[in-house]
DOGU-384982 format. One line per 10 residues: their letters; for each residue x, y, z of N, C-alpha, C, CB. Coordinates in nm, 2 decimals, padded with zeros to 4 digits. Glycine has a CB too. Example, Ala and Ser with C-alpha at 12.3 -4.5 7.8 and 13.67 -1.06 7.14 Angstrom:
// DOGU-384982
as) 01.32/-00.57/00.78/01.23/-00.45/00.78/01.32/-00.33/00.78/01.13/-00.45/00.90; 01.28/-00.22/00.71/01.37/-00.11/00.71/01.29/00.00/00.79/01.41/-00.06/00.57
// end
This chain:
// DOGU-384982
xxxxxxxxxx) 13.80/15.34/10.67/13.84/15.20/10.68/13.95/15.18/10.79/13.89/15.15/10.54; 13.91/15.08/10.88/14.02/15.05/10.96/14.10/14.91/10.93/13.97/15.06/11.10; 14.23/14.95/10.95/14.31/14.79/10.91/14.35/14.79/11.01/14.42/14.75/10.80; 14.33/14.63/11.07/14.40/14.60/11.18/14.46/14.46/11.14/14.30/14.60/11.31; 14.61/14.45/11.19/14.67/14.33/11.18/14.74/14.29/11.30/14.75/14.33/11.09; 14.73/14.14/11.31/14.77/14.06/11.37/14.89/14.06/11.39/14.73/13.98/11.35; 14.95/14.12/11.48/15.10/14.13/11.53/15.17/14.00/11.55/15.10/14.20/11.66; 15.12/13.95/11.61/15.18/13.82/11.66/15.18/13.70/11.53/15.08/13.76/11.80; 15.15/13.68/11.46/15.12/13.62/11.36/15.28/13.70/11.28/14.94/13.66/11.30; 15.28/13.79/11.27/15.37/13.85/11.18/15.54/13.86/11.24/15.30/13.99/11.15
xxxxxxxxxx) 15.56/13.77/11.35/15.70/13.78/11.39/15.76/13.68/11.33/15.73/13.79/11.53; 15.79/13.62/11.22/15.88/13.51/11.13/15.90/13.59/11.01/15.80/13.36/11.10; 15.96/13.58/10.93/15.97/13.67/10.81/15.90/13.56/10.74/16.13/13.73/10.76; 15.94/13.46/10.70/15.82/13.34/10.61/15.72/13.29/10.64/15.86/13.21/10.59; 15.66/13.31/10.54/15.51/13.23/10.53/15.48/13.10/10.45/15.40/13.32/10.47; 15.40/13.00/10.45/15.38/12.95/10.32/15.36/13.00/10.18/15.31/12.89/10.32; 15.47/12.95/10.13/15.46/13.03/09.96/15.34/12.97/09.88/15.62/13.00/09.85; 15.28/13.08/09.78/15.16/13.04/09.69/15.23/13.19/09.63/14.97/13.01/09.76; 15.30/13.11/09.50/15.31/13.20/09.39/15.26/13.14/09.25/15.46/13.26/09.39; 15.13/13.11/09.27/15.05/13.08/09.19/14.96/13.20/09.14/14.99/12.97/09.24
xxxxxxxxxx) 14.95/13.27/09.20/14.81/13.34/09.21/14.79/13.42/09.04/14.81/13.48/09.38; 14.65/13.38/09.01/14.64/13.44/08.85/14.71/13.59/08.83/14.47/13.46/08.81; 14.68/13.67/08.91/14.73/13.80/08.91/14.88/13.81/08.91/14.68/13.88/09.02; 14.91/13.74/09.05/15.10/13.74/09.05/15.16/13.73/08.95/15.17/13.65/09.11; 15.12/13.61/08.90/15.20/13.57/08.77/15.22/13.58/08.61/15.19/13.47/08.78; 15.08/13.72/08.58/15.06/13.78/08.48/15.20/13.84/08.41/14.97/13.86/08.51; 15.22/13.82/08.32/15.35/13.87/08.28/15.41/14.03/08.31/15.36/13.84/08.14; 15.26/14.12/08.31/15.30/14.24/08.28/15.30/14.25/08.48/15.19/14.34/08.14; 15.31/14.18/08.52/15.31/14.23/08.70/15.43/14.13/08.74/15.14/14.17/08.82; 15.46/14.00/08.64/15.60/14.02/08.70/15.68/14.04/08.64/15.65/13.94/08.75
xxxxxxxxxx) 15.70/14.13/08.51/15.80/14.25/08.47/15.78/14.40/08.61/15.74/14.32/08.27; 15.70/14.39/08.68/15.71/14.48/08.80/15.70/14.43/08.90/15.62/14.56/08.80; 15.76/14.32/08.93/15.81/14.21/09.08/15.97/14.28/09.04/15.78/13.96/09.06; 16.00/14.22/08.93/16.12/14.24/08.86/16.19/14.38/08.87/16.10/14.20/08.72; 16.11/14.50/08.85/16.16/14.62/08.84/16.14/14.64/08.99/16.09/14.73/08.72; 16.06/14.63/09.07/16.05/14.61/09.25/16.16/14.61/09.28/15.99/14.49/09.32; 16.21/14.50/09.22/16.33/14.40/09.31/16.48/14.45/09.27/16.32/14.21/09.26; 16.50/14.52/09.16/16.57/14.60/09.10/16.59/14.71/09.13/16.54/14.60/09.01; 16.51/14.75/09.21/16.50/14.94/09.27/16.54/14.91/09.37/16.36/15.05/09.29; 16.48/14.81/09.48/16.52/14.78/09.64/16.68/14.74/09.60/16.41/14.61/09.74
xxxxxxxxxx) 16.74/14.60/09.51/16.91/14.65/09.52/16.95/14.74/09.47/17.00/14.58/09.48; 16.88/14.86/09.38/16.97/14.94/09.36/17.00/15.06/09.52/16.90/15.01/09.22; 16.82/15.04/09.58/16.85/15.15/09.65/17.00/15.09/09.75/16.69/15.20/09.75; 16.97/14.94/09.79/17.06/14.89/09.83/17.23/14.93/09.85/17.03/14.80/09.78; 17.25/14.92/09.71/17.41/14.95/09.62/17.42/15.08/09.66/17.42/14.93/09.43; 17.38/15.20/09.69/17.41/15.33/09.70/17.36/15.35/09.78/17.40/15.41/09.63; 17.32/15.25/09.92/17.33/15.31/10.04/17.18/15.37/10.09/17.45/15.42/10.02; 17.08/15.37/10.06/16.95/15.41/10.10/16.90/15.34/10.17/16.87/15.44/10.02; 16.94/15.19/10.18/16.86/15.14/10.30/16.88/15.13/10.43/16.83/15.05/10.27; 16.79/15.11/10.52/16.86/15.10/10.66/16.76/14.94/10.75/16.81/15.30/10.77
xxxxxxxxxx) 16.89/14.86/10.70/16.86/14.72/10.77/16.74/14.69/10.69/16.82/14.72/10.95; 16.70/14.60/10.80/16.57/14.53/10.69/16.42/14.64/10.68/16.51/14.33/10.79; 16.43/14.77/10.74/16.34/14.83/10.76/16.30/14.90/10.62/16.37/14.91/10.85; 16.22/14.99/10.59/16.16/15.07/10.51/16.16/14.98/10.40/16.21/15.20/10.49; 16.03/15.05/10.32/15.95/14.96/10.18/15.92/15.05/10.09/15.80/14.87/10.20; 15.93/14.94/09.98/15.86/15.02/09.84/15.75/14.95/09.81/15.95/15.03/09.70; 15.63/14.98/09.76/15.48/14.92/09.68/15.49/14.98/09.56/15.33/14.97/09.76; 15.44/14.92/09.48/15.36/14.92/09.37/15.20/14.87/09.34/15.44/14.86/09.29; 15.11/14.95/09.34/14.98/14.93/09.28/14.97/14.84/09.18/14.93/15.04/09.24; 14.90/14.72/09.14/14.88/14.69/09.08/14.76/14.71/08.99/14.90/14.65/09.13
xxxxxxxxxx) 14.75/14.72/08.81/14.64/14.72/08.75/14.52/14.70/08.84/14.65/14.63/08.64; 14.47/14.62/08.93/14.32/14.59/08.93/14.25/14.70/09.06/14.31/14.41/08.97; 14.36/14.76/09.09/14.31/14.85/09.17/14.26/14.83/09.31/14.24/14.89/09.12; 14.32/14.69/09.33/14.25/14.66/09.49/14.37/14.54/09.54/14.04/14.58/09.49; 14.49/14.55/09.45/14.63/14.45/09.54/14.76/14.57/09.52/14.69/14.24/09.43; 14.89/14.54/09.58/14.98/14.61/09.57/15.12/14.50/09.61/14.94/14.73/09.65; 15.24/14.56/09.49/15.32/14.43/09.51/15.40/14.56/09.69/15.47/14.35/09.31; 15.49/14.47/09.76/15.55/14.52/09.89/15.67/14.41/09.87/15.44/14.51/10.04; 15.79/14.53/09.92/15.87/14.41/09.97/15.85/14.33/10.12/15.99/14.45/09.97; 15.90/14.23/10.15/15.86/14.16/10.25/15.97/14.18/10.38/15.84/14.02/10.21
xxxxxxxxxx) 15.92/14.16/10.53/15.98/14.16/10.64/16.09/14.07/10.66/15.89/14.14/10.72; 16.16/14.09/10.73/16.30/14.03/10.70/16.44/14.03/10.61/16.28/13.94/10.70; 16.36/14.07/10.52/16.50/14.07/10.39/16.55/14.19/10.36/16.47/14.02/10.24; 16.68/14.15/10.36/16.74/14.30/10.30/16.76/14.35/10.17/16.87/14.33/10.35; 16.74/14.46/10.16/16.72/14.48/10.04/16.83/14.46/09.91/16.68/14.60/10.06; 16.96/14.42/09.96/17.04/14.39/09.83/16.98/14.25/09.80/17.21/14.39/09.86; 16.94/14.16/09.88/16.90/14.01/09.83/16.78/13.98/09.79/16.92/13.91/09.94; 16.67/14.07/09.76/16.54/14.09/09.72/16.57/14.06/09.57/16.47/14.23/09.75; 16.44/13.93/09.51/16.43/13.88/09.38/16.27/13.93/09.37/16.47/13.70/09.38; 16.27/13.89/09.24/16.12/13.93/09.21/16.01/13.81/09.24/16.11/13.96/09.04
xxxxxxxxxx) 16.07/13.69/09.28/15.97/13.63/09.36/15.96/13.64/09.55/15.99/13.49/09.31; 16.13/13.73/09.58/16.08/13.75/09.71/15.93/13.85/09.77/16.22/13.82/09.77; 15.92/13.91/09.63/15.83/14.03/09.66/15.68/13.95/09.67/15.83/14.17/09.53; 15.64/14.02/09.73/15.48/13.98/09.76/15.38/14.05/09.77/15.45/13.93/09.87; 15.21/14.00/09.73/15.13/14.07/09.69/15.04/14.10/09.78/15.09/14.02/09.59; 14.95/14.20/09.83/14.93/14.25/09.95/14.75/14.25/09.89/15.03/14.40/10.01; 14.66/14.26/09.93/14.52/14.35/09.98/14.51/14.47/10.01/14.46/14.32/10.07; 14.41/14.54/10.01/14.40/14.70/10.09/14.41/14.61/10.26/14.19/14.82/10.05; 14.37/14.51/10.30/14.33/14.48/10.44/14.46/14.45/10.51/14.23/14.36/10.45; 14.57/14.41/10.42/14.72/14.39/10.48/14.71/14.20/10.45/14.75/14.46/10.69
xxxxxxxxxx) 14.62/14.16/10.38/14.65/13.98/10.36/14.76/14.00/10.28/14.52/13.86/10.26; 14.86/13.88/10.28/14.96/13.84/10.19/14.86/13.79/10.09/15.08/13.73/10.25; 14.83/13.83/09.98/14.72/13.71/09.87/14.85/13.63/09.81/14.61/13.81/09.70; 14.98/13.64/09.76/15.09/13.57/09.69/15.23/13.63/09.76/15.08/13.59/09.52; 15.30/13.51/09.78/15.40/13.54/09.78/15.49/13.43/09.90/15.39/13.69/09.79; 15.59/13.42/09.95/15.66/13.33/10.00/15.68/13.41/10.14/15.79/13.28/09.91; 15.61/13.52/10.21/15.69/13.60/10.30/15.55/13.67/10.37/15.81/13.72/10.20; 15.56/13.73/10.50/15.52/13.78/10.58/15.56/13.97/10.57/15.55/13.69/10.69; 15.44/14.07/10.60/15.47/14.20/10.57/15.49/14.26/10.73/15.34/14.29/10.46; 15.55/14.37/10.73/15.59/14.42/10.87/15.47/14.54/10.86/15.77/14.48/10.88
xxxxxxxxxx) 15.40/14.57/10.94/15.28/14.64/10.99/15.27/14.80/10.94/15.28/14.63/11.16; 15.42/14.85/10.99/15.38/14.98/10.94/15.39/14.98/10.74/15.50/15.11/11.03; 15.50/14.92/10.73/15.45/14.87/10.58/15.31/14.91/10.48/15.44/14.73/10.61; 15.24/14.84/10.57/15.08/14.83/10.55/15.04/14.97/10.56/14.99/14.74/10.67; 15.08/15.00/10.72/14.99/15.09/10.77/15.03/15.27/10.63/15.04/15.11/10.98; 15.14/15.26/10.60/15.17/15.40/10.55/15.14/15.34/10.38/15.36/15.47/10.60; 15.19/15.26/10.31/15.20/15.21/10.19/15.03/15.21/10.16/15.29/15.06/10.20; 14.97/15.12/10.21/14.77/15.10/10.15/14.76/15.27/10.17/14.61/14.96/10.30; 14.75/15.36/10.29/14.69/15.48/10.30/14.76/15.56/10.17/14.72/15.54/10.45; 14.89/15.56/10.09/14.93/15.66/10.01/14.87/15.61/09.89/15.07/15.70/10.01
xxxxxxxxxx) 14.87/15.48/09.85/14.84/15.45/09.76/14.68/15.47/09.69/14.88/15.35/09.78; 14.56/15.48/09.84/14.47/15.43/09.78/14.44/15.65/09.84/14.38/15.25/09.84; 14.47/15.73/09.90/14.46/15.85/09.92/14.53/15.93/09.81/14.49/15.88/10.05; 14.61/15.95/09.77/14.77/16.00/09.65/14.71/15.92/09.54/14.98/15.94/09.69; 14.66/15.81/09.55/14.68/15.75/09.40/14.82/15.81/09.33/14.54/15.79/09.29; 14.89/15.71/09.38/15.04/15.69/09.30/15.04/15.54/09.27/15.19/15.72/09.41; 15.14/15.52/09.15/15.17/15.39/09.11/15.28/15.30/09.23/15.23/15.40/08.95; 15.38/15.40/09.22/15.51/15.34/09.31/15.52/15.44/09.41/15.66/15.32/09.24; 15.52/15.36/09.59/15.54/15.44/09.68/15.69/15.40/09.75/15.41/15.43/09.78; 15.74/15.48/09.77/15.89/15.48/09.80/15.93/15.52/09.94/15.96/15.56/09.70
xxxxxxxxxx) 15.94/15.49/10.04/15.96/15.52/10.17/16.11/15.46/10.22/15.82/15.46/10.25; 16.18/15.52/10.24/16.28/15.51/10.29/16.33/15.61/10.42/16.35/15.50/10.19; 16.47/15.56/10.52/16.51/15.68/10.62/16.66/15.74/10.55/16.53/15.62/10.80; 16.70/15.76/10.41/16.80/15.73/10.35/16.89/15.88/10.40/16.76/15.70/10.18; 16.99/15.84/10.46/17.09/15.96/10.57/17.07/16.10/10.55/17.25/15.96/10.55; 17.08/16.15/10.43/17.12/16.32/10.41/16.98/16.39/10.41/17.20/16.36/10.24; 16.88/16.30/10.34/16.74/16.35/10.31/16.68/16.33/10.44/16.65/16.28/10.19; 16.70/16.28/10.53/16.66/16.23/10.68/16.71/16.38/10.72/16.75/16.06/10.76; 16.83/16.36/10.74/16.87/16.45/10.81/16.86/16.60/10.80/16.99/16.42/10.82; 16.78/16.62/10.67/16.75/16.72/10.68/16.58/16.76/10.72/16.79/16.77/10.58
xxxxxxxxxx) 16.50/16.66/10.76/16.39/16.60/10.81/16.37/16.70/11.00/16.43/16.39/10.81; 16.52/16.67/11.04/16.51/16.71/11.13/16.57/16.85/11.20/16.53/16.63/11.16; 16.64/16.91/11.09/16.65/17.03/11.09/16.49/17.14/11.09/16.75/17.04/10.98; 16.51/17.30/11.13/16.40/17.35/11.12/16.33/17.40/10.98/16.41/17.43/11.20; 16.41/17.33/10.90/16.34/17.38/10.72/16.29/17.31/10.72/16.42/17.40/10.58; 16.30/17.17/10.75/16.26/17.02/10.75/16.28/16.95/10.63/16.13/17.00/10.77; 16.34/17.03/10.49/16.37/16.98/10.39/16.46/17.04/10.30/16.27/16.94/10.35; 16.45/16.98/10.15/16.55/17.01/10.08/16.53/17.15/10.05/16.57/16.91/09.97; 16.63/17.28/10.01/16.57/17.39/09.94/16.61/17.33/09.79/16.63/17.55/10.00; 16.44/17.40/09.74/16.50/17.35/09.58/16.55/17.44/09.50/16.39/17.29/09.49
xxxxxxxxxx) 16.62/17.56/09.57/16.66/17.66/09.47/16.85/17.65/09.47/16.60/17.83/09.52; 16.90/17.55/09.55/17.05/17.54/09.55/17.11/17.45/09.41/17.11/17.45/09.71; 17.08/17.33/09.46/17.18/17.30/09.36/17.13/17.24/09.23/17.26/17.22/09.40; 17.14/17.20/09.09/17.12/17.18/08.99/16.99/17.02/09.04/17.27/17.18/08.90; 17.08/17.00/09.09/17.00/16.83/09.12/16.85/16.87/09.19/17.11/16.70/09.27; 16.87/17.01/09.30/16.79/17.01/09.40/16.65/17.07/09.28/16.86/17.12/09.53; 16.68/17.12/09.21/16.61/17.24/09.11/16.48/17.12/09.07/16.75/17.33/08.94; 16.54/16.98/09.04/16.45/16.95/08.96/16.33/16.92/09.07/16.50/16.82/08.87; 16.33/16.95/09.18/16.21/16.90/09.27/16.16/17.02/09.31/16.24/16.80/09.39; 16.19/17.15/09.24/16.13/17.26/09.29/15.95/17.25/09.22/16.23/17.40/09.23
xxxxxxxxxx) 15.84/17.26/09.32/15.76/17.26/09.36/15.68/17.12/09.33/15.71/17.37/09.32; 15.76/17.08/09.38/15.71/16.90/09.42/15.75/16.84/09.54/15.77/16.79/09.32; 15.71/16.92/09.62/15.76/16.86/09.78/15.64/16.91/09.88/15.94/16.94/09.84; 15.65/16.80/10.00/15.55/16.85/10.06/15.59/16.83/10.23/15.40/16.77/10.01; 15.59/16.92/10.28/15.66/16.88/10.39/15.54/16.89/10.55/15.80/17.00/10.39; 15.56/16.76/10.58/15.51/16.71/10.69/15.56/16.66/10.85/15.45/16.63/10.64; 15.54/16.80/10.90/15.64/16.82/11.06/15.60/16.73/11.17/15.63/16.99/11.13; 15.49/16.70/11.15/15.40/16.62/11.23/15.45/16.46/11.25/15.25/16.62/11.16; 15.56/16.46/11.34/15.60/16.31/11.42/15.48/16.28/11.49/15.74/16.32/11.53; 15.47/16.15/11.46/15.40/16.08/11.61/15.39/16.01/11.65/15.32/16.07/11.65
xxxxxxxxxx) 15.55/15.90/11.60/15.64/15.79/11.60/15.59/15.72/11.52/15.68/15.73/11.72; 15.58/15.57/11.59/15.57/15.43/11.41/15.41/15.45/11.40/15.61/15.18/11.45; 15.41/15.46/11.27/15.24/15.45/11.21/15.20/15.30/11.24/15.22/15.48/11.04; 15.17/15.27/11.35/15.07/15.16/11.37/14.92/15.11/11.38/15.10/15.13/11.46; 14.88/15.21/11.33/14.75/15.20/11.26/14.72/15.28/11.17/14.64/15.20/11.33; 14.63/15.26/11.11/14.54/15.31/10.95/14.52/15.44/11.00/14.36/15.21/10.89; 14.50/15.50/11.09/14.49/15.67/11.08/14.61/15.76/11.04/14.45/15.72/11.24; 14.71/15.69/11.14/14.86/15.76/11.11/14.88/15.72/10.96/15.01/15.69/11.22; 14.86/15.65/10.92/14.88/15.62/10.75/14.80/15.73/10.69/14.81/15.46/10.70; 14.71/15.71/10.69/14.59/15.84/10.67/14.68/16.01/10.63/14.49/15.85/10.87
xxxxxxxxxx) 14.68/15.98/10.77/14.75/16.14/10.83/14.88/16.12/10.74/14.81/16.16/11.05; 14.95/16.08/10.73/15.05/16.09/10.65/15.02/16.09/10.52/15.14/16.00/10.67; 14.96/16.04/10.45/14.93/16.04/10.32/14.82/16.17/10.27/14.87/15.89/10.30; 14.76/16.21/10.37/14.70/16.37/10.35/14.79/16.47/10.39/14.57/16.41/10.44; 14.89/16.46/10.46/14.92/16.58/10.46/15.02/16.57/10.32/15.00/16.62/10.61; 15.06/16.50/10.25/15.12/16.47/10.08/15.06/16.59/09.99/15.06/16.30/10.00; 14.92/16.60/10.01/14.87/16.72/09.92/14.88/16.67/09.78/14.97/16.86/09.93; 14.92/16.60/09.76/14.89/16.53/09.59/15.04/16.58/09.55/14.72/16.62/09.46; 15.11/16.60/09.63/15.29/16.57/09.60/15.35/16.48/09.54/15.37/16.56/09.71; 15.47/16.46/09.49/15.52/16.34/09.47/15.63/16.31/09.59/15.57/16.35/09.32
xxxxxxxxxx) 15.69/16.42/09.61/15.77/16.39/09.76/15.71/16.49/09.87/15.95/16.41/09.74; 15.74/16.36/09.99/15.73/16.42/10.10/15.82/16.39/10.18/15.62/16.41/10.15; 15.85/16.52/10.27/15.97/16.52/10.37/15.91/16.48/10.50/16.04/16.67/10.39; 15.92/16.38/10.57/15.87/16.33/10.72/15.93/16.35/10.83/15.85/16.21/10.73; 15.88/16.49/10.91/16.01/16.54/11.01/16.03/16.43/11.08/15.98/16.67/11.11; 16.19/16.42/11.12/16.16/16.34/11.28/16.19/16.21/11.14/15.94/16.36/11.40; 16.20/16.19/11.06/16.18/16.04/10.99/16.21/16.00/10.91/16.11/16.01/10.95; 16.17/16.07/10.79/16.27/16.01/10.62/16.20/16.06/10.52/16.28/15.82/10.59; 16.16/16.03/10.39/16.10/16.07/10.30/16.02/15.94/10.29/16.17/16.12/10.19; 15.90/16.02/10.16/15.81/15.91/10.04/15.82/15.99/09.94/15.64/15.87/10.07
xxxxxxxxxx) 15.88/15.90/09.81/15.91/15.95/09.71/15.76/15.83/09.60/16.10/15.94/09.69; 15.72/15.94/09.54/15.60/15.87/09.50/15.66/15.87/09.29/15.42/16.00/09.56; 15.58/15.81/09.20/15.57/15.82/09.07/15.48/15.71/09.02/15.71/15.82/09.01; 15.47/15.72/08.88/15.38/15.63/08.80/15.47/15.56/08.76/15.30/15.68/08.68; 15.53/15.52/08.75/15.68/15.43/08.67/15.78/15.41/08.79/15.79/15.53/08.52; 15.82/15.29/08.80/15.93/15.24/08.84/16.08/15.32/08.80/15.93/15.10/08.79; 16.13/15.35/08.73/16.24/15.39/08.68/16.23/15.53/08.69/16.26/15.34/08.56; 16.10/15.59/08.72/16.11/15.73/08.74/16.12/15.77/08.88/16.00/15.79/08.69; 16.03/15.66/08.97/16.06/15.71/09.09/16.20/15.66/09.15/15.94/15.67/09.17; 16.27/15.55/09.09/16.39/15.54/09.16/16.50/15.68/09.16/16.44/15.40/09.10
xxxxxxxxxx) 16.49/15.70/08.98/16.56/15.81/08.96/16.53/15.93/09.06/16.53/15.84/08.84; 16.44/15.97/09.09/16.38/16.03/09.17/16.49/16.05/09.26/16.27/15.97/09.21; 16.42/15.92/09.34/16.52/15.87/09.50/16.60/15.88/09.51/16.55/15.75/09.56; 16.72/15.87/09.39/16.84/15.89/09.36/16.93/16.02/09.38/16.83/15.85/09.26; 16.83/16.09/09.29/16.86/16.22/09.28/16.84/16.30/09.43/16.78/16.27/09.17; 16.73/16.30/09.47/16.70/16.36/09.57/16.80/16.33/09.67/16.57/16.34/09.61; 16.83/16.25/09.67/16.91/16.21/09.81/17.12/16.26/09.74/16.86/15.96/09.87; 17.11/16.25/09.59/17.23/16.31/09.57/17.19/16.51/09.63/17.28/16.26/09.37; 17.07/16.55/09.59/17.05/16.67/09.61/17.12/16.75/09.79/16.89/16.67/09.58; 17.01/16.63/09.84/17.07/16.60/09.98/17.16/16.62/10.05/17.08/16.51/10.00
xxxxxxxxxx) 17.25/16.54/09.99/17.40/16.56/10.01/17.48/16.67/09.99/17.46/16.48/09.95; 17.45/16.72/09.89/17.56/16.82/09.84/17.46/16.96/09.93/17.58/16.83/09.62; 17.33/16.97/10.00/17.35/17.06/10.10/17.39/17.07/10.21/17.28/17.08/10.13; 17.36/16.93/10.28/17.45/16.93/10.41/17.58/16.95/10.41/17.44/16.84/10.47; 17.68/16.87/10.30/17.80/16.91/10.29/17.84/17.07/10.28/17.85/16.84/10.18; 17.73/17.15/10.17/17.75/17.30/10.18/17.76/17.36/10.31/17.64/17.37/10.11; 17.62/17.32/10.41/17.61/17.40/10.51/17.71/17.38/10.60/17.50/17.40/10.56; 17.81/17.22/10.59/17.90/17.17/10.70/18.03/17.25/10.70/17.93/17.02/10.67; 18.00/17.34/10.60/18.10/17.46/10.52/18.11/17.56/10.65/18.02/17.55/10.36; 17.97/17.54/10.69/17.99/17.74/10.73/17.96/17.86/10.67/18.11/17.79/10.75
xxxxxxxxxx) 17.98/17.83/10.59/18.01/17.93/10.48/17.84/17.93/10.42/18.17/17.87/10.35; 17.79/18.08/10.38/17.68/18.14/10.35/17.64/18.07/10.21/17.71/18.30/10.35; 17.56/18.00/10.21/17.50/17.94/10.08/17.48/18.03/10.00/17.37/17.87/10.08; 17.39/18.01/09.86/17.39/18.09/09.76/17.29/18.03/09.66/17.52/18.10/09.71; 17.17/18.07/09.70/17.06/18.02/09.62/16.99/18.09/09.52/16.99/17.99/09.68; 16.99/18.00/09.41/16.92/18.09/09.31/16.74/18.10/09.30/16.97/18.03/09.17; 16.73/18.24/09.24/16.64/18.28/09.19/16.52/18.12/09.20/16.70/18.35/09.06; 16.40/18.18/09.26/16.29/18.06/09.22/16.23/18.03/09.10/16.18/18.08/09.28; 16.25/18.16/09.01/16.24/18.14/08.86/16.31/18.09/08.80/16.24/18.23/08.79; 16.40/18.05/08.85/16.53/17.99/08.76/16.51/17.88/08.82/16.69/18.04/08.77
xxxxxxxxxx) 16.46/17.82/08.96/16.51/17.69/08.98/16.31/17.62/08.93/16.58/17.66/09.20; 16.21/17.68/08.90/16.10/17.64/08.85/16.14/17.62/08.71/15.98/17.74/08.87; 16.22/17.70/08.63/16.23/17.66/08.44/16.34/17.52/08.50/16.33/17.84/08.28; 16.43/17.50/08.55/16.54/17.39/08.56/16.43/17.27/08.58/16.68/17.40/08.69; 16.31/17.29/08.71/16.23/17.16/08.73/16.14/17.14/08.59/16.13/17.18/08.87; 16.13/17.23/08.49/16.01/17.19/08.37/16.10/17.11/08.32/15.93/17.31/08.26; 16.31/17.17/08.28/16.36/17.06/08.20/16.38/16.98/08.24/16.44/17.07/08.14; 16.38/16.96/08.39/16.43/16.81/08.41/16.36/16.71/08.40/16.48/16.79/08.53; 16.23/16.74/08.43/16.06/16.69/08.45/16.02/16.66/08.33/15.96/16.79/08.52; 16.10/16.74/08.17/16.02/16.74/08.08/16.04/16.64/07.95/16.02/16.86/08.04
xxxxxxxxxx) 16.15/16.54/08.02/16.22/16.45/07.94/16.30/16.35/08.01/16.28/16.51/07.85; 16.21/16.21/08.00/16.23/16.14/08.15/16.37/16.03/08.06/16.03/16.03/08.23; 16.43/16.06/07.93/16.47/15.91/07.91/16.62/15.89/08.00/16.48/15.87/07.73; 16.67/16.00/08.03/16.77/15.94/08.11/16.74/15.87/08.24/16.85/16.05/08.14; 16.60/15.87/08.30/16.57/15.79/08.40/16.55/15.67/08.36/16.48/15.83/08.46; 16.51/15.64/08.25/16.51/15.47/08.21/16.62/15.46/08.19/16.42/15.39/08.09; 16.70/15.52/08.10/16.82/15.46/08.07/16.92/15.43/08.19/16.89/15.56/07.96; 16.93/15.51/08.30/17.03/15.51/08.45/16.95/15.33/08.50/16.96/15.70/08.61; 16.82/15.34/08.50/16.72/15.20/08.52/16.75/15.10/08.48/16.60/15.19/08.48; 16.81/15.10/08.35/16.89/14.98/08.26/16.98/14.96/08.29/16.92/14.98/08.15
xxxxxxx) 17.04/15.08/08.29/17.20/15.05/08.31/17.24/14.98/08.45/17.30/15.20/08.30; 17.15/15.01/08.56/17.11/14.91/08.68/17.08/14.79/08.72/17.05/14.93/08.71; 16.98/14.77/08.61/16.92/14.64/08.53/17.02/14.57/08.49/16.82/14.66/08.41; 17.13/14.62/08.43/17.26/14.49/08.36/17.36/14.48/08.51/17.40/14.58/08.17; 17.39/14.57/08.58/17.48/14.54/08.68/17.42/14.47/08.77/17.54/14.65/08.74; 17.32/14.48/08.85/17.28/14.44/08.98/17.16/14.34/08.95/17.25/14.56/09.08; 17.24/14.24/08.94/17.16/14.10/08.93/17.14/14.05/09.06/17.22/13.98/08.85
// end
């Protein structure tokens, strides 16, 4: 399938709003406009976003729309009616806002290749920056945080700058391997999950993981990594009991209105 969109059409961040649409306004999709719009300010509040760029999707039940955040807004001021409801083809079907192209182009390819619920794409600093080093990503045997993503990563060295059409989407979303994260040299991550509150946690973590390597290696000083057996049993406990990720989700949910 090729998607092609109209560039020129898409340089205003507003569109005419229609947030009528039977689907939009189902309750159980805008309790997930709502958790959308809740993950973009959280990523906001701790620093993962960069300008009005990079998006999160969510799939919707019917298997052929996806909510996106929209072009132009930043992500601390995102409501659950700024978000908007997309096609596999890149149409806005609902919403008050216009989508930015690669958006489309990487978001429809992971969703409908990965089948993930929530796609998470950001350039968020530490996890970037290790994008472009020659490991290209996090090692998951250092630190306690890093452990929980040991053998859930997929690392894809292949730059070939902005995905502006459906193949580079493609290509990115195969080389994923049925991962939940992928490291995008040259670029940033996609942090994938079935739940909102798992994949933010996720995002969260990973990019605290992030940090506390580069700061190690900014050391000099010889790392010290553990055993792969040890950092595979830390990923079953962390993986094996998700409620501190809703509960961190709530506790988000009461601060950042």
């Amino acid at each position: 399938m090729n998607i092609f969109i109209d560039l020129p059409t898409m340089n205003a961040p507003f569109a005419p709003a229609d947030l009528s649409h039977p689907l939009f306004t189902r309750p159980d999709v805008l309790r997930m406009r709502e958790d959308m719009a809740l993950a973009l300010r959280a990523a906001a509040h701790f620093g993962l976003g960069e300008g009005v760029c990079n998006h999160f999707s969510m799939a919707l039940p019917d298997g052929q729309h996806f909510l996106l955040n929209p072009r132009g807004l930043m992500w601390g001021e995102i409501q659950a009616d700024d978000v908007v409801m997309v096609d596999a083809q890149g149409a806005v079907v609902a919403g008050g806002h216009v989508v930015e192209p690669t958006a489309m182009f990487i978001h429809a390819a992971v969703h409908r290749i990965a089948r993930k619920t929530c796609v998470l794409h950001t350039h968020m600093p530490y996890a970037t920056a290790l994008t472009l080093t020659t490991q290209r990503a996090l090692d998951t045997t250092l630190s306690q945080n890093a452990m929980r993503f040991h053998g859930r990563l997929a690392i894809d060295a292949q730059y070939n700058g902005f995905a502006l059409d459906d193949r580079e989407g493609e290509r990115i979303a195969r080389a994923m391997q049925g991962a939940d994260i992928s490291f995008l040299g040259n670029h940033g991550i996609i942090v994938c999950g079935e739940r909102m509150d798992y994949a933010f946690d996720d995002l969260y973590y990973l990019e605290r993981a992030c940090q506390a390597q580069v700061l190690a290696q900014s050391t000099g000083v010889p790392l010290a990594p553990c055993e792969p057996a040890l950092a595979a049993t830390v990923a079953e406990q962390a993986n094996g009991e998700r409620l501190q990720s809703t509960l961190f989700f709530e506790a988000l949910r009461r601060q950042l209105r």
